[in-house]
LUMKE-630822 format. One record per residue (C-alpha): residue in one letter; chain; x, y, z. Coordinates in steps of 0.1 Angstrom, whole numbers, plus 5000, padded with zeros to 4 digits. Layout:
<recs>
> a,A,X,Y,Z
...
</recs>
This chain:
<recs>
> x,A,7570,9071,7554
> x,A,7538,9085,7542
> x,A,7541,9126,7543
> x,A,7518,9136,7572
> x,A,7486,9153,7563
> x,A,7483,9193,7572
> x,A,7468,9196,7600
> x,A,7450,9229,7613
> x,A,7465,9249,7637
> x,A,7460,9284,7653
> x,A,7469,9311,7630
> x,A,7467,9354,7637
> x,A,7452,9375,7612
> x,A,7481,9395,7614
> x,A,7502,9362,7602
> x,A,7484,9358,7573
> x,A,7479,9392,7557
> x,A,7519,9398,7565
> x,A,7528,9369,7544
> x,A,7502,9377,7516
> x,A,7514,9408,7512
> x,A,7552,9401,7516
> x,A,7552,9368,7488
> x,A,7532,9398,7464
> x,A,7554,9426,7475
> x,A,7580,9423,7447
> x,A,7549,9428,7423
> x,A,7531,9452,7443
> x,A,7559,9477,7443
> x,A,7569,9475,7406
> x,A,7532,9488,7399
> x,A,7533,9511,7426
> x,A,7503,9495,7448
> x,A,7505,9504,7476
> x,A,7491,9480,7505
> x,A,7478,9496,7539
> x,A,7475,9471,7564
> x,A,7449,9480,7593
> x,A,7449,9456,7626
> x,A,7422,9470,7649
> x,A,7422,9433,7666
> x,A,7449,9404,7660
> x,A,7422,9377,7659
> x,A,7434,9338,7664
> x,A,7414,9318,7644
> x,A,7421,9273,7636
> x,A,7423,9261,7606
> x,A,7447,9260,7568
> x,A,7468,9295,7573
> x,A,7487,9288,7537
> x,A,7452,9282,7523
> x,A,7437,9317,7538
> x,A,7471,9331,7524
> x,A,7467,9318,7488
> x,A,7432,9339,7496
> x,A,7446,9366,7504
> x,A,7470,9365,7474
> x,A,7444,9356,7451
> x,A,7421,9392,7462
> x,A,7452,9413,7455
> x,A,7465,9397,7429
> x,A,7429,9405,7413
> x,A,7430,9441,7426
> x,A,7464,9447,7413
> x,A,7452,9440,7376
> x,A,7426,9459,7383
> x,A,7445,9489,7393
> x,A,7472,9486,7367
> x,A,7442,9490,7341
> x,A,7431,9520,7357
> x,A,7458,9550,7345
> x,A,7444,9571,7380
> x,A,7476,9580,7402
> x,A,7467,9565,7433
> x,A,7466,9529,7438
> x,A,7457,9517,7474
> x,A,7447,9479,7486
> x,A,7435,9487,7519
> x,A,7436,9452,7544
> x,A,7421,9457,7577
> x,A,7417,9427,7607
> x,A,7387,9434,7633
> x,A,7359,9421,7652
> x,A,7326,9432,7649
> x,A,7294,9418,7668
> x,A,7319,9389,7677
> x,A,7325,9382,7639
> x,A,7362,9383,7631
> x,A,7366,9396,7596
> x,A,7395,9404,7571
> x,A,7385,9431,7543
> x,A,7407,9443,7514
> x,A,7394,9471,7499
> x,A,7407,9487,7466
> x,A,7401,9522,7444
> x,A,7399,9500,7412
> x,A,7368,9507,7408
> x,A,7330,9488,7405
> x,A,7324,9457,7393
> x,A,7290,9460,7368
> x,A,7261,9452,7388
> x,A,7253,9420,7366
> x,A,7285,9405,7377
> x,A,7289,9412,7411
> x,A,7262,9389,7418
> x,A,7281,9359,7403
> x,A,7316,9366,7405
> x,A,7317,9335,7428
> x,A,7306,9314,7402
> x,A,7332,9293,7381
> x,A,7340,9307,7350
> x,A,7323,9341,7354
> x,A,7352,9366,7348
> x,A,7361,9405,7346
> x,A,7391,9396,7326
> x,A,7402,9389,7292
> x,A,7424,9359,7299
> x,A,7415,9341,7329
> x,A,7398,9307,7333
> x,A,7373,9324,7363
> x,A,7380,9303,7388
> x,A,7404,9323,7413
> x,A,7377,9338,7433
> x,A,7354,9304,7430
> x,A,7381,9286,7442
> x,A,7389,9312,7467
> x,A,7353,9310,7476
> x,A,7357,9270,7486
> x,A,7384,9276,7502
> x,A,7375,9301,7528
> x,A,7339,9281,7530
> x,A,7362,9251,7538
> x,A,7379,9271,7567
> x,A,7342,9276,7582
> x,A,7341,9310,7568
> x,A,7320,9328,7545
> x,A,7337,9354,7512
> x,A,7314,9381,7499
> x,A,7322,9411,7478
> x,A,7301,9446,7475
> x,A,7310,9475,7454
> x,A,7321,9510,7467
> x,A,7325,9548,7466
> x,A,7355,9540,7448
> x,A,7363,9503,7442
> x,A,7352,9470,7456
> x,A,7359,9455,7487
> x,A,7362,9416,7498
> x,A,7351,9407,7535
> x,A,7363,9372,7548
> x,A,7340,9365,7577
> x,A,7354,9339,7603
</recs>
């Protein structure tokens, strides 16, 4: 028998950030991130839930070695759920931080990188994979770090 293809199916926003944040929590908690998790609306959205959550993962995953680089005491990935203007969104925020100007602009682009050792291609692929989920990714710097918006 030929393993059946993954099909889409109906997914929260809720579902998704839990499980992100509970396959990272081991890691999370040795470095002392802590993850606030904000759902102003439980959205239900079609499409690859393990591929949103291998998004999701990917973010923090980029936050946390951000954070851990940065010797300040607090270190907070903020995840909020909401609608806004009938757009359905997913943001995690972080206090890591500003990306340089000069690379924010391409940090979807494979091979650009912040890191030392990294092949750039987490938040490309990232990128292709929330575009493949009819979405859109984009990143802007803030007060204090950077946040990630996932637009549904």
């Amino acid at each position: 028998h030929d393993a059946l293809p993954i099909s889409k199916k109906e997914f929260s926003a809720q579902e998704v950030i839990s499980q992100a944040k509970r396959l990272l929590s081991a890691s999370l908690e040795k470095y002392a991130i802590d993850v606030q998790i904000d759902i102003k609306d439980n959205f239900i959205r079609v499409g690859y839930a393990n591929e949103i959550v291998q998004v999701l993962i990917n973010i923090m995953n980029n936050a946390k070695e951000a954070l851990i680089m940065k010797a300040h005491q607090e270190r907070v990935i903020h995840i909020k759920a909401f609608v806004e203007n009938k757009t359905p969104k997913i943001t995690l925020e972080n206090n890591a931080g500003n990306i340089d100007e000069s690379i924010i602009e391409k940090i979807f682009d494979p091979y650009v990188t912040t890191k030392e050792s990294s092949s750039g291609l987490g938040l490309y692929m990232s990128k292709m994979i929330v575009e493949k989920n009819s979405a859109t990714l984009h990143v802007k710097n803030t007060e204090h770090g950077v946040i990630f918006t996932i637009k549904f």
